[in-house]
ZAMI-761550 format. One record per residue (C-alpha): residue number from 1; residue in one letter; x negated, y, z negated. Coordinates in Angstrom, 3 decimals. Layout:
! residues N
(NUM, 'a', (X, Y, Z))
...
//
This chain:
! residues 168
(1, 'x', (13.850, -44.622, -15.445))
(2, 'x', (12.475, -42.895, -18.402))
(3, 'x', (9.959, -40.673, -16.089))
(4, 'x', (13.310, -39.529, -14.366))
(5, 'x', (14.959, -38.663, -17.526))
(6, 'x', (12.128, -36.898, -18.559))
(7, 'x', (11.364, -34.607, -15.718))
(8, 'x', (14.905, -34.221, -15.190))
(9, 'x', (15.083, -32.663, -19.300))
(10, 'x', (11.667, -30.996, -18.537))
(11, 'x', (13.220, -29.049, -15.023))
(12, 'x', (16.500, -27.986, -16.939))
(13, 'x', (14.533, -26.631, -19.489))
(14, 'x', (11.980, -24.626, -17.159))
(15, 'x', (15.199, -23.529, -15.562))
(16, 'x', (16.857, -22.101, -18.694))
(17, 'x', (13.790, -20.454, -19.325))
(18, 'x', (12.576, -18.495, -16.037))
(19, 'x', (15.424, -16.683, -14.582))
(20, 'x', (15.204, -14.289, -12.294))
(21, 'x', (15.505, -10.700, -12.208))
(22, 'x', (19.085, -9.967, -10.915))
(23, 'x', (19.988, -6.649, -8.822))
(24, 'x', (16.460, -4.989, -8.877))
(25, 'x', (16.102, -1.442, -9.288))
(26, 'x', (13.053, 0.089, -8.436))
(27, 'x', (12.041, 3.604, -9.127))
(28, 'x', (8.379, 4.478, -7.706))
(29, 'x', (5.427, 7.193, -7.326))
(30, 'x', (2.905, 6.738, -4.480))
(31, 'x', (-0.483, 8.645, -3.899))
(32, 'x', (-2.432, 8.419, -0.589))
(33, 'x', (-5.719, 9.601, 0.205))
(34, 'x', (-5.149, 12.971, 1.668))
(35, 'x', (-8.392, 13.993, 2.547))
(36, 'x', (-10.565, 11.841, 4.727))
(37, 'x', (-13.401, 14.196, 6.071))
(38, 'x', (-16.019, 11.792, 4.433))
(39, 'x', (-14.491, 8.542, 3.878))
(40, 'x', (-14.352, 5.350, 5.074))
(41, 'x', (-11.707, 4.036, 3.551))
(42, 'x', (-8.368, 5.384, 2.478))
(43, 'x', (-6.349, 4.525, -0.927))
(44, 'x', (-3.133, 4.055, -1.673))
(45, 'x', (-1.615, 3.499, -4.981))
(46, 'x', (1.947, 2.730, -5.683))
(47, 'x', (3.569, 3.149, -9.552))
(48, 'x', (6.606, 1.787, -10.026))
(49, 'x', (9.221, 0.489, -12.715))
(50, 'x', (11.812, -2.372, -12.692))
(51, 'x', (14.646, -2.780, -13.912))
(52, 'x', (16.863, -5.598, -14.243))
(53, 'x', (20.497, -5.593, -14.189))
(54, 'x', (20.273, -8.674, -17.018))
(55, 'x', (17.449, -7.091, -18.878))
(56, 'x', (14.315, -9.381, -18.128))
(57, 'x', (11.106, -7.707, -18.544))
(58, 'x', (7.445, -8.694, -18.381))
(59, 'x', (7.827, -10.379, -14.959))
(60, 'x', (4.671, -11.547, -12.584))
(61, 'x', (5.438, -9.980, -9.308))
(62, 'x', (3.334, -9.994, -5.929))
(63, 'x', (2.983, -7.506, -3.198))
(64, 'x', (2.976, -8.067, 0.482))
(65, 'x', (1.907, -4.772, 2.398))
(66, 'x', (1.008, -5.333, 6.379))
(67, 'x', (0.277, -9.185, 5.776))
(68, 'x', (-1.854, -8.571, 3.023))
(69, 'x', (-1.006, -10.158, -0.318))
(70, 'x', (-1.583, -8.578, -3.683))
(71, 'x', (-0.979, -8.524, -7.119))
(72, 'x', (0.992, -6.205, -9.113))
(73, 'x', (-0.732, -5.317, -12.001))
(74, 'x', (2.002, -4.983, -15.173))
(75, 'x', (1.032, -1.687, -16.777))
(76, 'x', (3.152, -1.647, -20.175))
(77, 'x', (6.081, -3.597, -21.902))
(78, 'x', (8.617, -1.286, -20.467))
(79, 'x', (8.356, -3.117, -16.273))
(80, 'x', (5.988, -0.123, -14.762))
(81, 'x', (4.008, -2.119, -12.418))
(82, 'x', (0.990, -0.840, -10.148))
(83, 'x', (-0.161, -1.820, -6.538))
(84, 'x', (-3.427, -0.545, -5.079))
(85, 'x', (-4.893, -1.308, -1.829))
(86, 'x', (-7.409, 0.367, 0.909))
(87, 'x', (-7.347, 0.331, 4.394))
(88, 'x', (-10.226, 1.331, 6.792))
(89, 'x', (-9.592, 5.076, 8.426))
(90, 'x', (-9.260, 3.320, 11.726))
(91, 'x', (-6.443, 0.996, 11.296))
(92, 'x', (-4.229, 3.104, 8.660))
(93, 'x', (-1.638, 5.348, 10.174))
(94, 'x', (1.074, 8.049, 9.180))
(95, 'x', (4.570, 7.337, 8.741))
(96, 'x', (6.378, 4.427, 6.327))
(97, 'x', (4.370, 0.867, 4.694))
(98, 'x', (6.649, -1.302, 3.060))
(99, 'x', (5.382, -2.902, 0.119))
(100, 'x', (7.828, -5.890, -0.426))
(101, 'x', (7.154, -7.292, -4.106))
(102, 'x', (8.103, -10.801, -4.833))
(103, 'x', (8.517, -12.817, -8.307))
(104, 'x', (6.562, -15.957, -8.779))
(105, 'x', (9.126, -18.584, -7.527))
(106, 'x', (9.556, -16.033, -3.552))
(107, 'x', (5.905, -15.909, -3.671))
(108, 'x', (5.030, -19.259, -4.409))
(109, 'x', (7.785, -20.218, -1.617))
(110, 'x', (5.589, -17.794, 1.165))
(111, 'x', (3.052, -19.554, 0.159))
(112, 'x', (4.386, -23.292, 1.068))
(113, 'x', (5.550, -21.343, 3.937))
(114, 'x', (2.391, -20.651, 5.330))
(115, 'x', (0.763, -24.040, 4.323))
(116, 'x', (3.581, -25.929, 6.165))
(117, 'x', (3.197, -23.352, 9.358))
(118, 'x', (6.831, -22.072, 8.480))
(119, 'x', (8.005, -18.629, 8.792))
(120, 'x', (7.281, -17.004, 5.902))
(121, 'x', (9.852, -13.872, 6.637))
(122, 'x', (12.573, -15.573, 6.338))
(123, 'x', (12.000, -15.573, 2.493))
(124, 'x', (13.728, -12.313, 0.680))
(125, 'x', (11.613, -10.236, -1.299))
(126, 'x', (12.990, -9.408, -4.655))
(127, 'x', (12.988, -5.675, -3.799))
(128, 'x', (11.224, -3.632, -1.092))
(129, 'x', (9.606, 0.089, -1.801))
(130, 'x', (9.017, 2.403, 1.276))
(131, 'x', (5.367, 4.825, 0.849))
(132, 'x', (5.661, 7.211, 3.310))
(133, 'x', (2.326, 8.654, 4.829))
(134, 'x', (2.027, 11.707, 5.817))
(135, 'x', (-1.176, 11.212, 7.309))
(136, 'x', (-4.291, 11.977, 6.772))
(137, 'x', (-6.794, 14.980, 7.149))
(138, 'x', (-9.389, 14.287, 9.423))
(139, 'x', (-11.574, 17.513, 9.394))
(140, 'x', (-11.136, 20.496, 11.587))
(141, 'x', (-11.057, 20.242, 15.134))
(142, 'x', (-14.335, 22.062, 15.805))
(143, 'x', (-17.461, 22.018, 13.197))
(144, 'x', (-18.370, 25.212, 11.614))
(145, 'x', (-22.073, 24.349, 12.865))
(146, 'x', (-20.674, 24.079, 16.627))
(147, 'x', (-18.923, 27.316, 16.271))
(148, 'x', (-21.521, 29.676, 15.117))
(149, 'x', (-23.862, 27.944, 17.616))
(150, 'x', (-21.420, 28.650, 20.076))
(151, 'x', (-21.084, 32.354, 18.561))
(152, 'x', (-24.726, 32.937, 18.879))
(153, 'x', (-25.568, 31.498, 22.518))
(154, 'x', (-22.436, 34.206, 23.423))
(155, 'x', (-23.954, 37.198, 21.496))
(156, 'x', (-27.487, 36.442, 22.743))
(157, 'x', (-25.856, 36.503, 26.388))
(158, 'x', (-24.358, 39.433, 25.529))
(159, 'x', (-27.000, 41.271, 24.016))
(160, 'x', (-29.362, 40.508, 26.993))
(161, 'x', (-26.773, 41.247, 29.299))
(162, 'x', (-26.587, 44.923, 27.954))
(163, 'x', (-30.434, 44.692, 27.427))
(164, 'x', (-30.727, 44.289, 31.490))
(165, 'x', (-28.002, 46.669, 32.550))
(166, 'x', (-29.760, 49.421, 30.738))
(167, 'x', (-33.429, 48.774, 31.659))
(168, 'x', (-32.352, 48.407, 35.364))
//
């Protein structure tokens, strides 16, 4: 009886204590490798601030982006917030990655999702940011060294071409 009374005091004060962030508003910036002529991999980078409609600050959030699960890195005092990841050239493509961020309690509930082999999308993310892709540059379509080969095998014919014509 008195280990019920006490983690029954010891829950309602955890409770009154952690509250969650109510009606998130998220304002980000996003930059994406643009140019991939020798890379491997390709970065992106996602800075963003949240704000609370009943002022908490200094919350740990997580990051879900394809499956993958990452941290959000708290940047200041003032709720900017950072999430970095790389994908390999091969699997990235253009268009929109959601990056769904989640506070401790939605995270730790993905988790028990997973262990239990539950459905861990059924679980609402505290707020969702869209990073749009443009794509990425690959290199031209033709190497500068396989163009002036090209260039020079068609001047050589031509120049020998001219050379027979006028000897015959």
């Amino acid at each position: 009886m008195k280990y019920l009374t006490f983690f029954t005091i010891i829950q309602i004060i955890t409770s009154v204590f952690t509250e969650n962030c109510q009606k998130p508003e998220v304002t980000a910036l996003a930059y994406i490798t643009g140019d991939a002529t020798i890379l491997t991999q390709i970065a992106f980078t996602t800075q963003f601030s949240l704000k609370c409609i009943n002022g908490i600050k200094g919350i740990s959030l997580y990051a879900e982006v394809n499956g993958k699960a990452l941290p959000a890195v708290r940047l200041s005092a003032e709720n900017k917030y950072q999430v970095s990841w790389t994908d390999d050239i091969k699997t990235t493509f253009s268009g929109d990655y959601s990056i769904k961020l989640y506070d401790e309690e939605s995270y730790s509930a993905i988790r028990k999702a997973i262990r239990n082999s539950e459905d861990p999308s059924s679980i609402k993310p505290l707020a969702v940011i869209v990073l749009n892709n443009p794509g990425i540059y690959m290199g031209p379509w033709i190497n500068s060294e396989f163009l002036a080969a090209l260039l020079a095998i068609f001047v050589s014919y031509a120049a020998f071409s001219a050379k027979s014509k006028l000897l015959a």
